[in-house]
C-alpha positions as YAML, in Angstrom:
chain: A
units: angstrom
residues:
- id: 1
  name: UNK
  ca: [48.24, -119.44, -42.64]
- id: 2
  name: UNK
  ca: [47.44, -123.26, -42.88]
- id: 3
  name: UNK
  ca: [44.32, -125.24, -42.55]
- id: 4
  name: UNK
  ca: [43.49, -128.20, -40.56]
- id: 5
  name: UNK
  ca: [40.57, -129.02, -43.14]
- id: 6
  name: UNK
  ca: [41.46, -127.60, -46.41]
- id: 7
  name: UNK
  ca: [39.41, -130.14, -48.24]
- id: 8
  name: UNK
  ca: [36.36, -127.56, -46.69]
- id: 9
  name: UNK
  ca: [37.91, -124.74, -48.68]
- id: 10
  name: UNK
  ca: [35.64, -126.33, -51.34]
- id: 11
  name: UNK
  ca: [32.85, -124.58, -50.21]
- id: 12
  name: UNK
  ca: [34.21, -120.97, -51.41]
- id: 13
  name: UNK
  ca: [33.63, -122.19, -54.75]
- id: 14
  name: UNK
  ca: [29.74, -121.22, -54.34]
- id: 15
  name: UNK
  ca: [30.71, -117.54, -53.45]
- id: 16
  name: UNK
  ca: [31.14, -117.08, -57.14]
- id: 17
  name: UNK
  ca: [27.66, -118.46, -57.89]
- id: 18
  name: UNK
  ca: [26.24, -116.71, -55.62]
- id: 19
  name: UNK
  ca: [27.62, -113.69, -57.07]
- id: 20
  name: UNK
  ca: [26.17, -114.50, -60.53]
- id: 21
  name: UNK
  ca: [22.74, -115.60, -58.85]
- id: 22
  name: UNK
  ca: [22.67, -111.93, -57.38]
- id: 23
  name: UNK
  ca: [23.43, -110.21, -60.69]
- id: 24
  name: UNK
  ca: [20.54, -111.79, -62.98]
- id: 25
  name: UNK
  ca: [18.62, -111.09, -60.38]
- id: 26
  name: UNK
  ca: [19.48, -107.55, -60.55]
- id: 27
  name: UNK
  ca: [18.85, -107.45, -64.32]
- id: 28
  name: UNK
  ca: [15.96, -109.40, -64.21]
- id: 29
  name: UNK
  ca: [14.11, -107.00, -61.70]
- id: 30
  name: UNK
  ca: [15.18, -104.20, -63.76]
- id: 31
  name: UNK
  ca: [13.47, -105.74, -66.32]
- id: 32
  name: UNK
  ca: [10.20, -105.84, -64.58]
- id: 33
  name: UNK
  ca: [10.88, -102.07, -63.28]
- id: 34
  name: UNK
  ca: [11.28, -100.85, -66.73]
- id: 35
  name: UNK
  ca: [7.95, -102.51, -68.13]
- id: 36
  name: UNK
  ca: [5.85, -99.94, -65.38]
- id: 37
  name: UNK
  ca: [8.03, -96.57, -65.07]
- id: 38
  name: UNK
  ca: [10.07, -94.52, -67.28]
- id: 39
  name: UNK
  ca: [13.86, -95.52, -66.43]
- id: 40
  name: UNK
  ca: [14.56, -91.91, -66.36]
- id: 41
  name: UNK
  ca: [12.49, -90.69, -63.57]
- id: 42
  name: UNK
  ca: [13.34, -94.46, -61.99]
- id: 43
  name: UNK
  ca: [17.60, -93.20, -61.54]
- id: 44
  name: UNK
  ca: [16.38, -89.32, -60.47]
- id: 45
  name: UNK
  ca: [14.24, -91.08, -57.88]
- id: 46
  name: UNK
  ca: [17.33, -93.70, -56.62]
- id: 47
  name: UNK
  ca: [19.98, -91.44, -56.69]
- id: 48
  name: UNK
  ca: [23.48, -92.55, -57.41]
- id: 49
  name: UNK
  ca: [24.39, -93.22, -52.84]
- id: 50
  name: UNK
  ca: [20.84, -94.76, -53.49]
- id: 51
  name: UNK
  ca: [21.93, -97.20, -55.83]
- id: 52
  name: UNK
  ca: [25.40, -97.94, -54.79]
- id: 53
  name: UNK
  ca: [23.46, -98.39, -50.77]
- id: 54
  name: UNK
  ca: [21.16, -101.44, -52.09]
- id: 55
  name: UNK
  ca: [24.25, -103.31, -52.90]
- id: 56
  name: UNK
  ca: [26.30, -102.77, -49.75]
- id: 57
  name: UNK
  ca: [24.42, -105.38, -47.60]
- id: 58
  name: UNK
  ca: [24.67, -108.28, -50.42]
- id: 59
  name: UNK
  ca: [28.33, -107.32, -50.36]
- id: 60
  name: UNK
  ca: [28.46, -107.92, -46.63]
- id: 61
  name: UNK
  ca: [26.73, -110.64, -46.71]
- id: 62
  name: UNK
  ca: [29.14, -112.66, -49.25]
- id: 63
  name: UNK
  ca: [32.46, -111.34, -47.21]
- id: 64
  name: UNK
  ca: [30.37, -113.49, -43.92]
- id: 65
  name: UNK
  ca: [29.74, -116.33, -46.47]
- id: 66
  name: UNK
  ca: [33.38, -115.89, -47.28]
- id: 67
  name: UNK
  ca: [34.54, -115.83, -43.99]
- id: 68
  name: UNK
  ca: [32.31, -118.81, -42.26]
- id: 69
  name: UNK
  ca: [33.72, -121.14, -44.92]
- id: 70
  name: UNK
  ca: [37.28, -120.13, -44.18]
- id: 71
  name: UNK
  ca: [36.28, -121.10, -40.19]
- id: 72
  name: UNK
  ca: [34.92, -124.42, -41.37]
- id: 73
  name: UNK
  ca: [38.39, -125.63, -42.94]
- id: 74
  name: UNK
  ca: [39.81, -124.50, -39.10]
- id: 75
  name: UNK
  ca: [42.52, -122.13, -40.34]
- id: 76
  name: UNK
  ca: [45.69, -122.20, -38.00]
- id: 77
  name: UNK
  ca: [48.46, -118.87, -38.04]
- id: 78
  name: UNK
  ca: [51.63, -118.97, -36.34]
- id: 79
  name: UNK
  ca: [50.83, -115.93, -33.37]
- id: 80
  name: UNK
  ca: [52.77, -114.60, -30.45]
- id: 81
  name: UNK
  ca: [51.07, -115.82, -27.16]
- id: 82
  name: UNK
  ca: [51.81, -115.44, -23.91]
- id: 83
  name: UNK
  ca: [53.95, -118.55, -22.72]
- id: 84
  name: UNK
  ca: [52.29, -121.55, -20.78]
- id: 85
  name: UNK
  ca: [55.08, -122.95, -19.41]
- id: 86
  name: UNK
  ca: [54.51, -123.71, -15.59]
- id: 87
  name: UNK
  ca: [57.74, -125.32, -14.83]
- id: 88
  name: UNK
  ca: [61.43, -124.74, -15.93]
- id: 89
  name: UNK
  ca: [64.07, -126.72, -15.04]
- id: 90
  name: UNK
  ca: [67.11, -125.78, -15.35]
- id: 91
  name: UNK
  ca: [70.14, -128.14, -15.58]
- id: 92
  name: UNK
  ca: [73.60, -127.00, -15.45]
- id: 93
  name: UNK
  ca: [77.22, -128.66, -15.97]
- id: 94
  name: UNK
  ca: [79.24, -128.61, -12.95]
- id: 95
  name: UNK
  ca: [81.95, -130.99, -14.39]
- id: 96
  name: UNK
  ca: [85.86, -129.70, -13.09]
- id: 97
  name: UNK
  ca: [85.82, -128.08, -16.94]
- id: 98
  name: UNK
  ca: [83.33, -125.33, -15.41]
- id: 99
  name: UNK
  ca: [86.55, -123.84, -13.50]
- id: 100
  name: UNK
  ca: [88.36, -122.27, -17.04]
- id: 101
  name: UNK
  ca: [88.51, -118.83, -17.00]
- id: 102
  name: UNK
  ca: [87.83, -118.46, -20.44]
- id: 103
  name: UNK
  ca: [84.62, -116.96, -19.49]
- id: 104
  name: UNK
  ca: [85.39, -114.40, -16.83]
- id: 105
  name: UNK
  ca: [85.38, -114.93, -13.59]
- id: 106
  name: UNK
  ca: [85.01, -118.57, -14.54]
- id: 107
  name: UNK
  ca: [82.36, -120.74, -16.79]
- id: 108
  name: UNK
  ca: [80.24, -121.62, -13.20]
- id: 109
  name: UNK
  ca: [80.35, -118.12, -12.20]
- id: 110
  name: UNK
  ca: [79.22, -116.90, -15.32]
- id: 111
  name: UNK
  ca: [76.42, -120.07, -15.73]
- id: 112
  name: UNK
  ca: [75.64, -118.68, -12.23]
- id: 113
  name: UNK
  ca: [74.94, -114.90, -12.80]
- id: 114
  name: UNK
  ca: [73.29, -115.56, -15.81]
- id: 115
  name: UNK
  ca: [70.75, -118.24, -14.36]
- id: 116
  name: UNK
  ca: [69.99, -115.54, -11.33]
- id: 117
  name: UNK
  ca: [69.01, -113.12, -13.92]
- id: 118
  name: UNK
  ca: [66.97, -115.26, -16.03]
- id: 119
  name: UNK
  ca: [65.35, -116.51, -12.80]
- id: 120
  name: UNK
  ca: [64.49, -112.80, -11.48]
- id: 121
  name: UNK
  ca: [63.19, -112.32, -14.70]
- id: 122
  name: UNK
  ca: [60.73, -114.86, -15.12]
- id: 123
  name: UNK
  ca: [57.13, -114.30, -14.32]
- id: 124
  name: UNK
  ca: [56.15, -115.47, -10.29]
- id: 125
  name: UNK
  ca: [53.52, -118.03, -11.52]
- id: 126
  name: UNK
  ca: [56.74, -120.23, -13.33]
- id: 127
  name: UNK
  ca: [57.75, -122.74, -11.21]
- id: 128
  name: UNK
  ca: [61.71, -123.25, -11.73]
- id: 129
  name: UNK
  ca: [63.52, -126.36, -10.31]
- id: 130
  name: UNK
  ca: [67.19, -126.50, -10.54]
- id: 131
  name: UNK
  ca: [69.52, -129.75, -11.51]
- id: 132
  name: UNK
  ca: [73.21, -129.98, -10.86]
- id: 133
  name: UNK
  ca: [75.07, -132.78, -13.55]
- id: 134
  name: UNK
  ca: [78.80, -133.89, -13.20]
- id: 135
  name: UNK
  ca: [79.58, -137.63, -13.30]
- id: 136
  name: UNK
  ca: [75.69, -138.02, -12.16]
- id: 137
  name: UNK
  ca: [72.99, -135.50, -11.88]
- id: 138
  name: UNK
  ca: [71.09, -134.31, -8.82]
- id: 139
  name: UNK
  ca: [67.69, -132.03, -7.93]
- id: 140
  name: UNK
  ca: [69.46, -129.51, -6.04]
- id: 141
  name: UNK
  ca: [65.91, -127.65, -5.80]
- id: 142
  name: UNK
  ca: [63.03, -129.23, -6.88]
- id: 143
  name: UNK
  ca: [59.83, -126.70, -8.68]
- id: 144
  name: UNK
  ca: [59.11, -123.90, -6.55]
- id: 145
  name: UNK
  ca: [57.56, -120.38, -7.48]
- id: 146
  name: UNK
  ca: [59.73, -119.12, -4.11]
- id: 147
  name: UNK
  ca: [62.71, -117.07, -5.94]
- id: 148
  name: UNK
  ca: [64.61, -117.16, -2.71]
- id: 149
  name: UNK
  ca: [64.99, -120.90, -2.63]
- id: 150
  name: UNK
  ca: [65.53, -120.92, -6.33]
- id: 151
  name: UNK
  ca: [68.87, -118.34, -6.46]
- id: 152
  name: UNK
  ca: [70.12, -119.96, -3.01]
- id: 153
  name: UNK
  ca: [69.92, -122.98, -4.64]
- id: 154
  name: UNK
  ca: [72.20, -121.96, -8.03]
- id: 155
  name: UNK
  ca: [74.91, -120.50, -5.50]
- id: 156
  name: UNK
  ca: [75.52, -123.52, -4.07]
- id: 157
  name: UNK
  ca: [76.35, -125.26, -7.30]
- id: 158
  name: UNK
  ca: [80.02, -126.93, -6.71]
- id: 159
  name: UNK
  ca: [82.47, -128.29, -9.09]
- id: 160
  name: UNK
  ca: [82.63, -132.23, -9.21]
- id: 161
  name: UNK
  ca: [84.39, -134.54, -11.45]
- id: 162
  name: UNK
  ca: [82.94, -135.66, -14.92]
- id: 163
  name: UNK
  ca: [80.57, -135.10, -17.49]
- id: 164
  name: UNK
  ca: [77.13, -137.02, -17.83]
- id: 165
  name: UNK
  ca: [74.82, -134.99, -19.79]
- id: 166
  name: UNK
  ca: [72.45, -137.77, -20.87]
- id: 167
  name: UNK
  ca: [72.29, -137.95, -16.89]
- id: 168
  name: UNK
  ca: [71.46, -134.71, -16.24]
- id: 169
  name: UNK
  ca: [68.43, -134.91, -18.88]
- id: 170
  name: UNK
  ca: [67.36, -137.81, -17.23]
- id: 171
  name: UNK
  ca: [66.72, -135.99, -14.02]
- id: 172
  name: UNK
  ca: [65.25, -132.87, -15.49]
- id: 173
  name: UNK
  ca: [62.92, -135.23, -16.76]
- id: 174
  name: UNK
  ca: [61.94, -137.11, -13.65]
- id: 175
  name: UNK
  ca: [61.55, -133.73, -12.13]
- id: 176
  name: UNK
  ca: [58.99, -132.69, -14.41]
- id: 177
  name: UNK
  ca: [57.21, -135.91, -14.17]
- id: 178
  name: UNK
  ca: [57.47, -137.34, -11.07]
- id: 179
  name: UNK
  ca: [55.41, -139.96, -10.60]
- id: 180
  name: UNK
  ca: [55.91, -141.95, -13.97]
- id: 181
  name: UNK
  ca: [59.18, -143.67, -12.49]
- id: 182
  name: UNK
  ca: [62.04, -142.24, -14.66]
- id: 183
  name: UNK
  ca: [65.09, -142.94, -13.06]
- id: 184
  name: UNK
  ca: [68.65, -142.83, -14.10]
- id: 185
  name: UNK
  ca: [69.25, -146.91, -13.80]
- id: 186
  name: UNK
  ca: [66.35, -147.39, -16.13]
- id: 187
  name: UNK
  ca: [68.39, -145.38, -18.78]
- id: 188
  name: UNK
  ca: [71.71, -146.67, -18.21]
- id: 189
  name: UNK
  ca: [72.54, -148.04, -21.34]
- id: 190
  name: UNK
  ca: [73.85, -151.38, -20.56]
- id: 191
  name: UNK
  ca: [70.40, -152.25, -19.18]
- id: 192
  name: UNK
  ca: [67.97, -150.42, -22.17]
- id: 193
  name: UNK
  ca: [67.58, -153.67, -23.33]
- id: 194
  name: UNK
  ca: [65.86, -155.29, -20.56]
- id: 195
  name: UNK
  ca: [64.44, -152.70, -18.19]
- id: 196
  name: UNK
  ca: [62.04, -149.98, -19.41]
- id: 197
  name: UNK
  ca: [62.49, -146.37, -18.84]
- id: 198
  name: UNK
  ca: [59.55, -146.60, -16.70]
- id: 199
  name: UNK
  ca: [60.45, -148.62, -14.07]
- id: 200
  name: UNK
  ca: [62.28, -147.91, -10.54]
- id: 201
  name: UNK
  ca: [63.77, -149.09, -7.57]
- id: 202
  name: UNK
  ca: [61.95, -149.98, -4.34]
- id: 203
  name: UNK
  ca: [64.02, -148.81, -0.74]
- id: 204
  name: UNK
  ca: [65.20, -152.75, -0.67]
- id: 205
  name: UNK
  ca: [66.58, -151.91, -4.25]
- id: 206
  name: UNK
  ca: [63.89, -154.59, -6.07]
- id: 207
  name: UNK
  ca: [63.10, -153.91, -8.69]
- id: 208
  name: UNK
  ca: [59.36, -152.35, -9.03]
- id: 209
  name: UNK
  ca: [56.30, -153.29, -11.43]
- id: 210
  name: UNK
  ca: [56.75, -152.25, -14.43]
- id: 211
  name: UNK
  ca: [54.08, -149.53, -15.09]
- id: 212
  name: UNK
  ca: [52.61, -149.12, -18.76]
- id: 213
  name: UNK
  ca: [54.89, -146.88, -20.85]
- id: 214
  name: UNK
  ca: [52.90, -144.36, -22.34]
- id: 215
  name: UNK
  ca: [51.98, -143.54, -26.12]
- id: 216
  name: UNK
  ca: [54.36, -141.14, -26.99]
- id: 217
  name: UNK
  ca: [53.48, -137.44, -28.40]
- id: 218
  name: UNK
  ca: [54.57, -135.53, -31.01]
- id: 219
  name: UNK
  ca: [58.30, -134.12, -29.47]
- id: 220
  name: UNK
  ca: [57.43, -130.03, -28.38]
- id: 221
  name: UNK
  ca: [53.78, -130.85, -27.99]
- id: 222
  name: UNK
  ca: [54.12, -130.35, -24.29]
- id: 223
  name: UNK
  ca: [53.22, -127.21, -23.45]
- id: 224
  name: UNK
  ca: [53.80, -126.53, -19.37]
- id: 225
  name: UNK
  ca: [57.49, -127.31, -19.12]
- id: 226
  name: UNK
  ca: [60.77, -127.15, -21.06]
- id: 227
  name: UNK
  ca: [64.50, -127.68, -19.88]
- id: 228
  name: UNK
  ca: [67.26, -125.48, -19.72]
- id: 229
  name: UNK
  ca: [70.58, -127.54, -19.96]
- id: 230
  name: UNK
  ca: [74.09, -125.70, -20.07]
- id: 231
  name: UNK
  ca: [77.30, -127.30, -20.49]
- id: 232
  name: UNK
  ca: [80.75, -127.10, -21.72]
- id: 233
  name: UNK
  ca: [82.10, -130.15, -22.67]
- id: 234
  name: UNK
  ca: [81.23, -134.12, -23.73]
- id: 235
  name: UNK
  ca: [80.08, -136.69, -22.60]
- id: 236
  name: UNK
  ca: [82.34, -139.09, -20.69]
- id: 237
  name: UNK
  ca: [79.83, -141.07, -18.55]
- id: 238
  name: UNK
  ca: [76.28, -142.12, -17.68]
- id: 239
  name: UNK
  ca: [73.86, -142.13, -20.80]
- id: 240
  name: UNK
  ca: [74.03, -140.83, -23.61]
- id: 241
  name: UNK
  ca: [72.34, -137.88, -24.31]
- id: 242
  name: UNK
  ca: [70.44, -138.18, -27.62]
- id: 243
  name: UNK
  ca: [68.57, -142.00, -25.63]
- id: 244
  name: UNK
  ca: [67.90, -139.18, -23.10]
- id: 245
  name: UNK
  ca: [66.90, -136.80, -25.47]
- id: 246
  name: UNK
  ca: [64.37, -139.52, -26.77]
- id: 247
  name: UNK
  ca: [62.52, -139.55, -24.03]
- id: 248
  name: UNK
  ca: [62.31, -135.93, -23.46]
- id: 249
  name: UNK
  ca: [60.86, -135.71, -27.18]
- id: 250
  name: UNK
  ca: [58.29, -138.35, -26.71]
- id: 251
  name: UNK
  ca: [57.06, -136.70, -23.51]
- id: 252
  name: UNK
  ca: [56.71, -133.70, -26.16]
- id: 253
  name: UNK
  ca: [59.14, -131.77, -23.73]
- id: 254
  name: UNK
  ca: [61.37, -129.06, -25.25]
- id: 255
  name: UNK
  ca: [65.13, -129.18, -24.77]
- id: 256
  name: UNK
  ca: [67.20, -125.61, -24.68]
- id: 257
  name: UNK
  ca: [70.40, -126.00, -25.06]
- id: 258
  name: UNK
  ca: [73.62, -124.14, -24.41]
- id: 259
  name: UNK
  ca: [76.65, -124.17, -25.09]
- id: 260
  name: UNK
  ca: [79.79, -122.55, -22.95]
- id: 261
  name: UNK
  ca: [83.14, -122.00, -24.07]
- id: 262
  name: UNK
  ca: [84.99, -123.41, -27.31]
- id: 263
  name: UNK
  ca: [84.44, -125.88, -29.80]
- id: 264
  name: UNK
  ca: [88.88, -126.36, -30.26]
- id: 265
  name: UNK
  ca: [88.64, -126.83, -26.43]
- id: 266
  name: UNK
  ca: [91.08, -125.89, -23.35]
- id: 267
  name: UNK
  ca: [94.11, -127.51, -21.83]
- id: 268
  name: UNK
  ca: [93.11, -127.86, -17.97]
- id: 269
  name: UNK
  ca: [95.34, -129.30, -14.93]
- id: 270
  name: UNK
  ca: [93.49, -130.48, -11.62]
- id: 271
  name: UNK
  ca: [95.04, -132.06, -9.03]
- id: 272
  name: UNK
  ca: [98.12, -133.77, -11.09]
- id: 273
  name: UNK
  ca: [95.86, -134.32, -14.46]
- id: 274
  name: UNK
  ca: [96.04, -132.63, -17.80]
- id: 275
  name: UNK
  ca: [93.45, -132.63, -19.71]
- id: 276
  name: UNK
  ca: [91.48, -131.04, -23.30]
- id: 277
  name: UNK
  ca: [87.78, -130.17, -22.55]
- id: 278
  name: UNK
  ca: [85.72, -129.59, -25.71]
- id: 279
  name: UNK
  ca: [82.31, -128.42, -26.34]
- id: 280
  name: UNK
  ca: [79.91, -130.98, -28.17]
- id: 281
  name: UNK
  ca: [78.41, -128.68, -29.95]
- id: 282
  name: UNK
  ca: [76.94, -130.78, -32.64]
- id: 283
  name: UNK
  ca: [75.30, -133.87, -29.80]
- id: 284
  name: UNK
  ca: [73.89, -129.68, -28.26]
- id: 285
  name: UNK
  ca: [72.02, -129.11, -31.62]
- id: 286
  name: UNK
  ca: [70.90, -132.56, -31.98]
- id: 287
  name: UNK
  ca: [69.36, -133.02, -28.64]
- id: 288
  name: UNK
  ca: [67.46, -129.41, -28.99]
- id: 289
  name: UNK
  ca: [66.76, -130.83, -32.51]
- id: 290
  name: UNK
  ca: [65.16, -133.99, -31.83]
- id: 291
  name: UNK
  ca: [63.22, -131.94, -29.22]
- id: 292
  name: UNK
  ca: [61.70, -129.34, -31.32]
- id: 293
  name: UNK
  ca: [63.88, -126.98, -29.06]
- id: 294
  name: UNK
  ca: [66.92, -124.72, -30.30]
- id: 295
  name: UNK
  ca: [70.72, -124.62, -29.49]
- id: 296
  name: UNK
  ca: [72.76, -121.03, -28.15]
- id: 297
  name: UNK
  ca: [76.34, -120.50, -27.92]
- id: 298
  name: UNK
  ca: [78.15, -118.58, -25.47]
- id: 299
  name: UNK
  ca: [81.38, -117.46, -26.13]
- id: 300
  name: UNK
  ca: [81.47, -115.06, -23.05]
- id: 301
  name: UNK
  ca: [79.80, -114.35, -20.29]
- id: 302
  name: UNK
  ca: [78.23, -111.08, -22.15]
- id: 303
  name: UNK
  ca: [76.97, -113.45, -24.86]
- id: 304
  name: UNK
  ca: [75.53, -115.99, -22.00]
- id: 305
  name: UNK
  ca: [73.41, -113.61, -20.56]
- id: 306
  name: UNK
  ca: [72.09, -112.55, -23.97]
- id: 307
  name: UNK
  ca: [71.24, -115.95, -23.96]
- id: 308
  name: UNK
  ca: [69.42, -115.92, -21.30]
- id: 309
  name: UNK
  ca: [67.26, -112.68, -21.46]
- id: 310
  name: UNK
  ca: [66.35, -114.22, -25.02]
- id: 311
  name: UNK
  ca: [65.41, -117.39, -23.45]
- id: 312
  name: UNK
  ca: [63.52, -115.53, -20.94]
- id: 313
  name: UNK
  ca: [61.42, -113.68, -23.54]
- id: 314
  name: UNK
  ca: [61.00, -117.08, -25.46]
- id: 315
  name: UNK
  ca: [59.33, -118.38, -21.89]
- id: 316
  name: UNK
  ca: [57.12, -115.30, -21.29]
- id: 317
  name: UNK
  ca: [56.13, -114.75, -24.65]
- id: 318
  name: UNK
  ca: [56.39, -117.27, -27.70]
- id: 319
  name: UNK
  ca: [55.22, -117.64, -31.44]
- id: 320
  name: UNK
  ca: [53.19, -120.80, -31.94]
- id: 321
  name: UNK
  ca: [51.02, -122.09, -34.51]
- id: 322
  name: UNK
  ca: [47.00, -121.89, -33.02]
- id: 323
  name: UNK
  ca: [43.78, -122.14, -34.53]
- id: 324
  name: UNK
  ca: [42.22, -119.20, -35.31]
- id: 325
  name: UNK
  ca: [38.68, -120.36, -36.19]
- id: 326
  name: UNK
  ca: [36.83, -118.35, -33.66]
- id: 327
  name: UNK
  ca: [38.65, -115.07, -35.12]
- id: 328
  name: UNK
  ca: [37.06, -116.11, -38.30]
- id: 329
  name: UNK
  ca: [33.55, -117.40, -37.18]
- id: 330
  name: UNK
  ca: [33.52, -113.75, -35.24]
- id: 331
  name: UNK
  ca: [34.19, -112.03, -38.06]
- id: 332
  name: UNK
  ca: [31.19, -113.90, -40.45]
- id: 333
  name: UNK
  ca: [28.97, -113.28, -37.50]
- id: 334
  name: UNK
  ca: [29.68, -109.36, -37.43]
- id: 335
  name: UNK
  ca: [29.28, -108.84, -41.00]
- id: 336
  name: UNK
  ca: [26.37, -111.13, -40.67]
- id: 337
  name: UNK
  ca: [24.71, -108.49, -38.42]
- id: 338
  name: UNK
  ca: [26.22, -105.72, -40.24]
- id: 339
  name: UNK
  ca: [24.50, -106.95, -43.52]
- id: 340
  name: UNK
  ca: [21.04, -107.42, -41.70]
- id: 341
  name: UNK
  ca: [21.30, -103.81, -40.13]
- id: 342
  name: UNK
  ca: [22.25, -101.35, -43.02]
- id: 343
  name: UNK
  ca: [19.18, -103.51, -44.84]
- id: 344
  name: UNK
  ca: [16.73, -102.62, -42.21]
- id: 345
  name: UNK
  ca: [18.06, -98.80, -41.45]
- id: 346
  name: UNK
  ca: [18.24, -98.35, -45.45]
- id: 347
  name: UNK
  ca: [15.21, -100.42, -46.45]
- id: 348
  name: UNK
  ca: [13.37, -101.44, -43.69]
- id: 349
  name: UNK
  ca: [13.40, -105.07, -44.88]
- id: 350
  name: UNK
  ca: [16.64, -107.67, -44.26]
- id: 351
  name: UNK
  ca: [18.51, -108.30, -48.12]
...
C-alpha cells in the first residue's frame, strides 16, 4: 500500500498521546473513587466483563482515530477491478511472412482463430476495431460493439507485401482518436522535422492548420482503450515503430504486443524471391515498454491463443493501483458509531 500524502501520516503520532491521556485519566479517577468507597466492594460491584466493557469503546474509538488519519494521507493499493477499456483495436501483420507454416495451418490462420476467440470472448459493451498492416496499414473495421462485423472483418485479412509496423501503430492510433488529425504522412520520418503529428491533409492534399498538440500524459494513464498489435517480423518500411510508439505513450495508450514465430527466422520463396523473415522481438518489448504495456510470444498456434484468453482476462478484469480512501474513511466512521453505541447500551452516556 502507498500513500499519495504520506507527509499526513504525521498525525498518527497523537494516537499514542491519546493513549497516555486516557490512562492517567483512568488512574486519576481511581484515585478519587478510592477516597469515598472501599476498593473491595468497588471490583465486586464492577465485575471483571464490567471492567474490561468500559474500555472497549475508548478502544474503538482510537482504531477510528487510527483509521481517519490513514484516509487523510489518501492511501492507494494495487486491486483487481473490472476493466474500463471501451475500445480495442486490434492490429495485425499481414506482411507475405504471415504465409510460413511454422504455425499450423499458417501464421494468418492462426493470428485469425485466435483474434475470433478473443473477440467472442470479450464483454458486448467493448468496442473492437480491427487494423490490417503490410507495407502500409489500413482500418479494415473501424469500433463497433456488433461481433458480426468484427469476425467478418478478421476473415478477410489478405497477405500483402512488406512490413510497416510503426504504420500500423499509427493507424490504431488515429482510430482511437479520430478527430485529433493523426495521420500516417505526419509520422513519416523524413518529414518529423517539419510537420507535427497533428496535422493532416485536406481532399486537395493541402496541407491543414496545424491544431495545438496536446500536453502529453503519463504513458498507460489512458484508461478506455489499448492496442493489440501482432506480428512476425521487422520493420522494412514506413515509420519506425518506437516514434510511433511515442505517441501512443503520450496519449497514455497501452501497447500489447505479440510476437509470432522465431527469433533465428525462416527462409521463405514468393514469386521468384528468397528471403529470411525474423521476429523483432526486442523493438516488441520496447514498444509495450515505453507504453506501460507488456510483450507475449507465440511459438505456436496453442501458445497464441493462450495469449489471447490471457489478454482477454487482462481486458475484462485488471490489477491497478486506486485510492482506497473511502474504504478507510468507511471504516473510521463505523467504528465511530460502534464506539458511541456500546457507550450508550453499556453506560447510557457516549465515552
Amino acid at each position: 500500500m502507498t500513500f499519495m500524502w504520506p507527509e499526513m501520516l504525521w498525525l498518527l503520532l497523537a494516537l499514542p498521546v491519546l493513549v497516555a491521556a486516557y490512562a492517567y485519566l483512568m488512574r486519576r479517577k481511581k484515585k478519587f473513587a478510592l477516597r469515598y468507597a472501599n476498593l473491595a466492594m468497588v471490583k465486586d460491584a464492577m465485575g471483571a466483563s464490567q471492567r474490561f466493557r468500559r474500555h472497549v469503546p475508548p478502544a474503538l474509538f482510537l482504531l477510528a482515530l487510527a483509521a481517519m488519519a490513514i484516509a487523510i494521507a489518501r492511501p492507494a493499493a494495487v486491486i483487481t477491478l473490472p476493466s474500463q477499456h471501451e475500445t480495442v483495436v486490434l492490429a495485425i501483420d499481414v506482411s507475405g511472412s504471415m504465409r510460413a507454416t511454422d504455425v499450423e495451418p499458417n501464421r494468418l490462420a492462426a493470428a485469425q482463430a485466435a483474434a475470433r476467440t478473443f473477440i467472442e470472448e470479450q464483454p458486448r459493451s467493448t468496442r473492437i476495431a480491427v487494423v490490417a498492416f503490410a507495407a502500409t496499414a489500413l482500418v479494415v473495421q473501424h469500433p463497433t460493439q456488433n461481433r458480426e462485423d468484427i469476425l467478418a472483418a478478421v476473415d478477410r485479412l489478405q497477405l500483402q507485401r512488406g512490413t510497416a509496423i510503426g504504420s500500423g501503430i499509427i493507424v490504431a492510433l488515429a482510430t482511437i482518436f479520430p478527430n485529433a488529425g493523426i495521420t500516417l504522412e505526419s509520422a513519416d520520418p523524413k518529414g518529423a522535422a517539419q510537420r507535427s503529428p497533428f496535422r493532416g491533409y485536406t481532399a486537395d492534399g493541402t496541407l491543414k492548420a496545424e491544431k495545438e498538440q496536446p500536453k502529453p500524459v503519463p504513458p498507460g494513464s489512458y484508461a478506455s482503450a489499448a492496442i493489440i498489435l501482432l506480428t512476425d517480423g521487422q520493420r522494412t518500411t514506413g515509420p519506425e515503430p518506437v516514434v510511433a510508439a511515442r505517441l501512443a505513450a503520450d496519449r497514455g495508450i497501452r501497447i500489447y504486443t505479440v510476437g509470432i514465430g522465431t527469433a533465428e527466422g525462416e527462409i521463405m520463396g514468393f514469386e521468384g524471391w528468397r528471403m529470411r523473415v525474423r521476429l523483432d522481438e526486442e523493438t516488441l518489448k520496447t514498444v509495450a515498454g515505453m507504453t506501460r504495456g507488456q510483450y507475449f510470444y507465440a511459438g505456436n498456434a496453442a501458445d497464441l491463443k493462450k495469449v489471447y484468453r490471457a489478454l482477454n482476462s487482462r481486458f475484462v478484469l485488471e490489477k491497478k493501483e486506486t485510492e482506497i480512501t473511502a474504504l478507510f474513511s468507511a471504516l473510521a466512521a463505523l467504528l465511530a458509531v460502534a464506539s458511541a453505541g456500546l457507550s450508550l447500551l453499556w453506560f447510557n452516556r457516549v465515552l
